[in-house]
C-alpha positions in Angstrom: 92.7 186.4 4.1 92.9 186.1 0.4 90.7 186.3 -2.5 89.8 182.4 -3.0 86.6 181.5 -5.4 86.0 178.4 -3.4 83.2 178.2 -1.6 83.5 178.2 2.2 80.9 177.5 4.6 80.3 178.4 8.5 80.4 176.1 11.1 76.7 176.0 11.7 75.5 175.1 8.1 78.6 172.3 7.7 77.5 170.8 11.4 73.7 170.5 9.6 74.7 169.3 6.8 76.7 166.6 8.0 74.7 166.1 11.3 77.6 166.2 13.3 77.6 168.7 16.3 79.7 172.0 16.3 81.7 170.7 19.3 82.7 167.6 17.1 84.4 169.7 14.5 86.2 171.9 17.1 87.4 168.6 18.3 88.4 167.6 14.9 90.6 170.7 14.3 92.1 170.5 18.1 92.9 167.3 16.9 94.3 168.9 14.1 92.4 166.7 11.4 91.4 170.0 9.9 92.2 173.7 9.3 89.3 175.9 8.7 90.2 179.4 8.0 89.2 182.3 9.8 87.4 185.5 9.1 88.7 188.8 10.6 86.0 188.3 13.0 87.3 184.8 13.9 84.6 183.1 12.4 85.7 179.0 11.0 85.0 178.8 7.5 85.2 175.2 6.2 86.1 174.7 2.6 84.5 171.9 0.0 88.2 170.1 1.2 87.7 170.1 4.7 84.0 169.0 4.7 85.8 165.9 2.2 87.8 165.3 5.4 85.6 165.1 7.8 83.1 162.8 5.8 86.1 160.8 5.8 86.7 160.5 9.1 82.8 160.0 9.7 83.6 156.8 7.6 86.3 155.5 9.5 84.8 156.3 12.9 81.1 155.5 12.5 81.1 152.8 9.8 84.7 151.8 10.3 84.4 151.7 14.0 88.3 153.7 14.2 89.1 155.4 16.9 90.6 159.0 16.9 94.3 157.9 17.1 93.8 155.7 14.5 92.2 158.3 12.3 95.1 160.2 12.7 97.4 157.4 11.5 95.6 156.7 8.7 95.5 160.4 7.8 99.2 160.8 8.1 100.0 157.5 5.7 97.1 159.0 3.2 99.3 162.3 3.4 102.9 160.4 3.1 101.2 158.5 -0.4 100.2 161.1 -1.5 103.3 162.6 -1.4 105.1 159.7 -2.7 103.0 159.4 -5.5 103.8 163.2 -6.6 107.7 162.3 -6.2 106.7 159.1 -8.4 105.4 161.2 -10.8 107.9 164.2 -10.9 110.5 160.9 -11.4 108.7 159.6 -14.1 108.4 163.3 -16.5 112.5 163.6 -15.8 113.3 160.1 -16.9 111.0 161.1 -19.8 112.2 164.5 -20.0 115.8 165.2 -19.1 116.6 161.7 -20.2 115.0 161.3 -23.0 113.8 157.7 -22.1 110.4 156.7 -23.2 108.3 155.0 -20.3 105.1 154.4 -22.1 105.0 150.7 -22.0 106.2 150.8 -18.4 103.2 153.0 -17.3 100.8 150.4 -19.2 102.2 147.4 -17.2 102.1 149.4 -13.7 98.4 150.6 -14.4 97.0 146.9 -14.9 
């Protein structure tokens, strides 16, 4: 494992602070709704991102009332716009870019 400066956190203090139970956030990452990393020792270490996630799905399932397929669909069309959205932009800087055409006005209209 890498140098990262993010903070990561184990298992136990993430299951506090989100009072959710260990067991819940194996399931999460069997589900595959989350990768923790892993120590040398095997240890999960959750970063600021995956804790992000699973508050998420803590909103769809408890206030939401989704279930567990249905958090998976929603997570795989959040990860398919956000993908979209990066080709939209990597569009946009060539038109501007390599074709010299100025979009400004364009990008004012679509952000109304």
């Amino acid at each position: 494992m890498g140098y990262n400066s993010e903070p990561l956190f184990m298992i136990s203090v993430v299951a506090s602070q989100l009072r959710i139970h260990p067991q819940t956030l194996r399931l999460y990452e069997r589900e595959g709704f989350i990768r923790p990393s892993r120590t040398r020792g095997n240890t999960r270490l959750y970063s600021q991102e995956d804790v992000e996630q699973i508050r998420m799905i803590q909103t769809l399932t408890r206030q939401l009332g989704v279930n567990l397929a249905g958090v998976q669909v929603i997570l795989e069309l959040r990860k398919r716009l956000s993908a979209l959205q990066g080709e939209h932009q990597a569009l946009i800087e060539y038109v501007e870019r390599d074709l010299g055409v100025d979009l400004s006005s364009w990008k004012q209209k679509e952000n109304r």
